[in-house]
N, C-alpha and C positions, 0 to 999 in steps of 0.2 A: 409520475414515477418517484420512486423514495430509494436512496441508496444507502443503503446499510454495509456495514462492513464488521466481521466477527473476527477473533481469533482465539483459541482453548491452546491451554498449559495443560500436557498428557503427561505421568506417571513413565519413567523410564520402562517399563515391562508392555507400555502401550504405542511404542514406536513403530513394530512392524502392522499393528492392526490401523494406525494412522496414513500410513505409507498405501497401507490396500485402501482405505478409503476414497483418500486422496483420487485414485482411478476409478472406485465404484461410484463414488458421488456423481463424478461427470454425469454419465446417463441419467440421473435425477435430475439434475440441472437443465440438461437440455432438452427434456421434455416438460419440463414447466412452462408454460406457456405465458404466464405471466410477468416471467423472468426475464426482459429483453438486456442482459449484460450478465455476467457471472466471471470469475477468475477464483481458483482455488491456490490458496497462496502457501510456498513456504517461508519460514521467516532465519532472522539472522539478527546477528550482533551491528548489522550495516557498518562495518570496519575498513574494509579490506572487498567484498563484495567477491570472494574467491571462496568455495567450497569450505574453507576453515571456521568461515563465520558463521554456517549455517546450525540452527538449533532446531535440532530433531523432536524437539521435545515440544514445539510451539507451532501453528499450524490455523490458515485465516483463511477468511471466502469471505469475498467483494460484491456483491450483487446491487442490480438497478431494477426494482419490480414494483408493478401496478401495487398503488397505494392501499388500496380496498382487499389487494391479500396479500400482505405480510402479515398479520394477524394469523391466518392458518396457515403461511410459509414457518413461523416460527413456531409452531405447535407440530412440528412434521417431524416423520421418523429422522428425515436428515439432521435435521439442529437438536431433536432429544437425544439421538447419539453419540455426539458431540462432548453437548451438556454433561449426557452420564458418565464420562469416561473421562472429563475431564476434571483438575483439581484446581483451575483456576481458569477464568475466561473474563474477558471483555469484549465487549460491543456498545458498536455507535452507530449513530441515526445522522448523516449529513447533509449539506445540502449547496453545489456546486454555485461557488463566486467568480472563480476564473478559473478556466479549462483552457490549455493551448497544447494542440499536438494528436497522435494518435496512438490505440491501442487497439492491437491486432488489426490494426488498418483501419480501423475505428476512433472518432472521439464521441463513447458510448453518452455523455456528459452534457452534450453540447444544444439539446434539448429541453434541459433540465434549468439553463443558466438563467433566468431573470433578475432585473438590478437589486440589489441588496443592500439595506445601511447594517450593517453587519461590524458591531462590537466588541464582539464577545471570543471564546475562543475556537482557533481555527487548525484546522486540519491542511497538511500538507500530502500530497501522495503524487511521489514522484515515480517512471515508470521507462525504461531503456530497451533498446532490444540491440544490443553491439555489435558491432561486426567482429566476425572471428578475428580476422587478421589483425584489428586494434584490440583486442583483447588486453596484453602486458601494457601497451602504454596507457590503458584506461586502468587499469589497477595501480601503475605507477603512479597517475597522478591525483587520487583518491585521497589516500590517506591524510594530505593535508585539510582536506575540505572535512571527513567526517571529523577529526580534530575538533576543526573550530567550530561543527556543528553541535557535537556534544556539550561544549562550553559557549554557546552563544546564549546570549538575556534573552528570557521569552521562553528559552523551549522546557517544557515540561516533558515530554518525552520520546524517542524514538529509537525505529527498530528497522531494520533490512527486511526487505519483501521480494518474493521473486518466484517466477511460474517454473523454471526450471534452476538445477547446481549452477550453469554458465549461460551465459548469455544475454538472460533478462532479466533486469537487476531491479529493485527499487527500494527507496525508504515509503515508511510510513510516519510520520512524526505532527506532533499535538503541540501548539504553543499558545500564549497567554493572549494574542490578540492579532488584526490583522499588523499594524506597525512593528510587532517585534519580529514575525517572519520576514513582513518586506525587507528590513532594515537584513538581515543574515542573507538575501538575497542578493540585493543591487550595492551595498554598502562592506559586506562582508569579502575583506583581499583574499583571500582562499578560495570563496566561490566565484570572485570575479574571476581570477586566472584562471580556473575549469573554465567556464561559459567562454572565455577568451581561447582557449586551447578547443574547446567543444569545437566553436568555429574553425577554426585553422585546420585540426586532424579530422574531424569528420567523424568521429569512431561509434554512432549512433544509426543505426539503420534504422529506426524508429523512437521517436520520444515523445513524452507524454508527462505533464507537468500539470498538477491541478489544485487549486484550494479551494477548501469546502468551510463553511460555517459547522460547526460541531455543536448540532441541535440539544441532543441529549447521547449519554454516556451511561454505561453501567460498566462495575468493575475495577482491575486497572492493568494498564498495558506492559 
């Protein structure tokens, strides 16, 4: 399996033809049979992790598909639609180092994981699904973390991902190697207090935490 992840920058006049997609793709997705994982994503400022931060304008799919047809997956009306419509895109080819946690009751990932001496730069993609009722206090206690994440050494880039406006939240973000994410992980007082408050209130009904080696890249995010 090879998991790729895309995302296209659309033209403000192409938001609602974006938003139909977003529904029409499913069905293509899931009758792909070579697709065993998919997630059609929209994206965000990852600020605030509240409807404010979402950009209508940018718009990603996550997939995990037999190696031997991505080749013809990416020559498919789905990705030349994409393509044509849109005025700026990136995608990347990864390849999972540590995986902990579930998504959609799944860790799609965890198949995929063999030992790695992995250098280079890495992929973070973090993934939540909250409980209603922690809602406000999970937005409360956010804003210090994406802070220090936008300014921590190492990161080269990232952005808020998420399957629906409320509920299922996640970043995406790109840093210079595996030691500068670890260190914004275990080392970073902003993220420790979240993972310490994570514990305590509980406000995750599912999570899902993974680093990937970031094989090759086109674009930029």
């Amino acid at each position: 399996m090879t998991t790729k992840v895309y995302f296209w920058k659309i033209p403000s006049k192409q938001i609602l033809w974006a938003i139909l997609r977003m529904a029409l793709d499913r069905r293509t997705l899931k009758r792909n049979s070579s697709i065993a994982f998919w997630k059609l994503l929209g994206t965000g400022k990852g600020e605030t992790f509240t409807p404010r931060d979402a950009d209508p304008r940018r718009w990603g799919l996550l997939i995990n598909i037999e190696e031997d047809a991505l080749a013809e997956f990416e020559n498919s009306r789905l990705i030349k639609r994409w393509n044509k419509r849109s005025i700026d895109r990136f995608e990347a080819t990864l390849k999972p180092i540590a995986v902990h946690g579930k998504w959609s009751k799944k860790n799609p990932f965890k198949s995929e994981i063999a030992p790695i001496d992995w250098s280079g730069k890495v992929v973070a993609i973090t993934r939540a699904r909250i409980k209603w009722r922690k809602n406000f206090l999970f937005w409360k206690s956010v804003p210090s973390v994406t802070k220090s994440l936008k300014s921590a050494p190492g990161l080269i880039s990232a952005i808020g991902i998420g399957e629906a406006p409320l509920g299922l939240q996640g970043t995406f973000s790109i840093w210079e190697d595996p030691k500068t994410i670890s260190y914004f992980a275990y080392r970073g007082e902003a993220h420790k207090e979240v993972i310490a408050a994570t514990a305590r209130e509980k406000w995750y009904a599912e999570e899902l935490f993974g680093r990937f080696a970031l094989i090759n890249s086109s674009g930029v995010l």
